[in-house]
C-alpha positions in Angstrom: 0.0 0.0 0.0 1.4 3.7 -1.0 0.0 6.8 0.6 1.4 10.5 -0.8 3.0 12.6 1.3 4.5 16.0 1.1 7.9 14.9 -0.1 6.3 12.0 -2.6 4.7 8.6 -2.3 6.0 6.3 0.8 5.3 3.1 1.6 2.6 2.7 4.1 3.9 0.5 7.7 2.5 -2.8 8.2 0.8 -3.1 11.9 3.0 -4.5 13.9 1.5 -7.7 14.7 0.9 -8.9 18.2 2.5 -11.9 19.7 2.4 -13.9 22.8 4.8 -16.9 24.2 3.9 -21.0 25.0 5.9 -23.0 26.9 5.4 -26.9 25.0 6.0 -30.7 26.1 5.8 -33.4 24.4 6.2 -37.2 25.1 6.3 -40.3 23.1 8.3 -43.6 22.7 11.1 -42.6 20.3 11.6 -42.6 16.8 13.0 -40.8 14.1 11.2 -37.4 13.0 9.2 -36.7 16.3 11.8 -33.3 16.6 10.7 -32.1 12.7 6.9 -33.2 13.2 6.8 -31.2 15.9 8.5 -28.1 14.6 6.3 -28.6 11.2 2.8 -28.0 13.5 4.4 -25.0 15.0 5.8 -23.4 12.3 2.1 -24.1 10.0 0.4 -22.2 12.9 3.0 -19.3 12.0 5.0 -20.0 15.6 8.8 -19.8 16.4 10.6 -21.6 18.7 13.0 -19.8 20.4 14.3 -22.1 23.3 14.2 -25.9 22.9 15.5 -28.9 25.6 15.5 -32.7 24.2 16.6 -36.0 25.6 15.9 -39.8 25.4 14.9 -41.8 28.6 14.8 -45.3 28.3 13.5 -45.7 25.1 11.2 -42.3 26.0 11.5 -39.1 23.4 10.7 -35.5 26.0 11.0 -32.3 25.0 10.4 -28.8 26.2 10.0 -25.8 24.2 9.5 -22.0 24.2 7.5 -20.4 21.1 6.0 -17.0 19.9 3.4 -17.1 17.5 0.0 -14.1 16.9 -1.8 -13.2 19.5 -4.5 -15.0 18.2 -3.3 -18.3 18.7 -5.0 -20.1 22.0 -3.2 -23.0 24.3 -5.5 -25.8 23.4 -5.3 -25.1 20.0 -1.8 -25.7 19.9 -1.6 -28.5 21.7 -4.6 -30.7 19.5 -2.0 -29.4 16.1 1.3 -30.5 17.8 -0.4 -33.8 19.1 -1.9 -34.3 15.7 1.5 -34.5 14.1 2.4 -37.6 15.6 0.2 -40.9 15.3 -2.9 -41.5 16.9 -2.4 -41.0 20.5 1.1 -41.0 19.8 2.2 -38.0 21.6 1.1 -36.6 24.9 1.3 -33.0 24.3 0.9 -30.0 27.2 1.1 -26.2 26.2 0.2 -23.1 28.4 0.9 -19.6 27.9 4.3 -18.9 29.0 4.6 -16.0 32.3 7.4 -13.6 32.4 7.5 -13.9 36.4 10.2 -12.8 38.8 13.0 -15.7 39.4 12.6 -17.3 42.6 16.2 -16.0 43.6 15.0 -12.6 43.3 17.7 -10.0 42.4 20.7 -12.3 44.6 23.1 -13.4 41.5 23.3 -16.8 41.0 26.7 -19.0 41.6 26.5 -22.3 39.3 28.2 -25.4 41.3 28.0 -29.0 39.5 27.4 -31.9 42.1 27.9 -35.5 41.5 27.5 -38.5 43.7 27.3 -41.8 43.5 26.0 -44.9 46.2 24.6 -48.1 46.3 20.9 -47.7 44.5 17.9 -47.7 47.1 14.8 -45.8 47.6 15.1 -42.5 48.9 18.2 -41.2 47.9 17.2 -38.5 45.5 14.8 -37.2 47.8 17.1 -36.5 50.5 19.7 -35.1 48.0 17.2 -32.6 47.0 15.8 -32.4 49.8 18.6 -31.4 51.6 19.7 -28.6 48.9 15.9 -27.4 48.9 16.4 -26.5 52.3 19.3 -24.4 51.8 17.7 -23.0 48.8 19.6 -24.0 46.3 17.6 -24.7 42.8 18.5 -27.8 40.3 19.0 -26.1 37.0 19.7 -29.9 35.8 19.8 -33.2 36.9 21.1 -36.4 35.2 20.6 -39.6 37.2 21.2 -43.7 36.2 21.5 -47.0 37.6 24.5 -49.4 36.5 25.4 -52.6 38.0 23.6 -51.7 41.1 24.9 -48.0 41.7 23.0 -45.4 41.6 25.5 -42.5 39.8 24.1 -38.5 39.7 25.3 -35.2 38.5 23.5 -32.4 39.3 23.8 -28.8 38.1 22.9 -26.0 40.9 21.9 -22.3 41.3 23.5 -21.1 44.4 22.0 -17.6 45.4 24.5 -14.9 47.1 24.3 -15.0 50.3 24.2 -18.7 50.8 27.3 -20.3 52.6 29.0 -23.3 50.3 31.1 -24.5 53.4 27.9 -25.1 55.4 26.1 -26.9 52.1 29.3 -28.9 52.0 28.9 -29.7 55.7 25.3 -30.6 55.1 26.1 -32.9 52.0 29.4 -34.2 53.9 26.5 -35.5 57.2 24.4 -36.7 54.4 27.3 -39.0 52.6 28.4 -40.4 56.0 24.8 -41.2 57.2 23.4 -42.8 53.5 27.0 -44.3 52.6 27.1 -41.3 49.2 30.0 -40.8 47.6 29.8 -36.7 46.7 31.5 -34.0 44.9 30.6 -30.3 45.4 32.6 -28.2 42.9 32.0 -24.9 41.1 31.2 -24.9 37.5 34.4 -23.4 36.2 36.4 -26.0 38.0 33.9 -29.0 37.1 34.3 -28.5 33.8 38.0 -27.3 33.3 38.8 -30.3 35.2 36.6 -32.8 33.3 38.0 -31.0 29.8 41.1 -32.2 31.2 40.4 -35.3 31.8 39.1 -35.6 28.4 42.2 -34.7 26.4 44.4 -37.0 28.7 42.4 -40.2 28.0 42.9 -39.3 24.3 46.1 -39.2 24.8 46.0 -42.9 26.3 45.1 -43.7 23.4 47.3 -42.6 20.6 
């Protein structure tokens, strides 16, 4: 569209369109092209995803997304086009508006520390490992656990607020190992992983 103007004809702006943001899982027994059949739904409803997390769990396909598509698009809308991508009954699909809230840390910066651990594999273990860093408010950004030949082995990667002591979690988690027989590992991020990088190059050393 042209309108005239004083100085000659200019293009006329496009409105600006309006755009809100979903957050999206899906879940499904795995197999090849669940990742593009789900992008396909979103981007025919005109969305984008902008964030994305994927992983396989025993045999299970999960992931989260963030998108942003027009303002007119609704929650259960989405949600019957992403689940219609897959087979019938195939995926089990949840969407919701997403909420630009305040972080639970509020406006304390955030220290990242990577914990790993390791003991025999029994019930209750995880819940007293998180239960005990709950209670020194400290968040699980990430958490990768399995089982192998009996032991249960656990990284974890944590939000530490300012403010919160690290000697006293270490005490905490230290009480913990002794009484539940844990083997554990509290180091900061930038150690973790210049460390395990290390570790890396030297075992492909070994094997030149």
């Amino acid at each position: 569209m042209v309108q005239n103007s004083p100085g000659g004809p200019v293009a006329a702006r496009e409105p600006l369109l309006r755009m809100k943001e979903f957050i999206v899982s899906v879940m499904a027994k795995d197999r090849p092209g669940i990742v593009a059949a789900v992008s396909g739904a979103v981007a025919a409803l005109g969305g984008n995803i902008t964030h994305l997390s994927q992983t396989v769990l025993r045999g299970y396909f999960t992931i989260i997304l963030s998108l942003e598509a027009e303002d007119s698009l609704d929650a259960e809308t989405l949600r019957e086009r992403i689940a219609a991508s897959g087979g019938p009954g195939e995926f089990q699909v949840g969407a919701a508006p997403f909420e630009d809230t305040e972080p639970w840390h509020g406006d304390r910066l955030l220290e990242r520390f990577v914990l790993t651990a390791r003991c025999r594999d029994r019930s209750g273990i995880i819940h007293r490992i998180s239960r005990t860093l709950a209670e020194a408010s400290i968040n699980i950004d990430d958490f990768y656990a399995y089982v192998l030949d009996g032991e249960l082995i656990m990284i974890l990667e944590l939000g530490v607020p300012s403010g919160v002591s690290v000697p006293e979690i270490q005490k905490d988690l230290e009480r913990l190992a002794e009484e539940e027989g844990i083997v554990a590992h509290l180091q900061h991020e930038d150690i973790f992983r210049a460390t395990t990088e290390l570790q890396a190059v030297l075992r492909l050393g070994d094997r030149r």
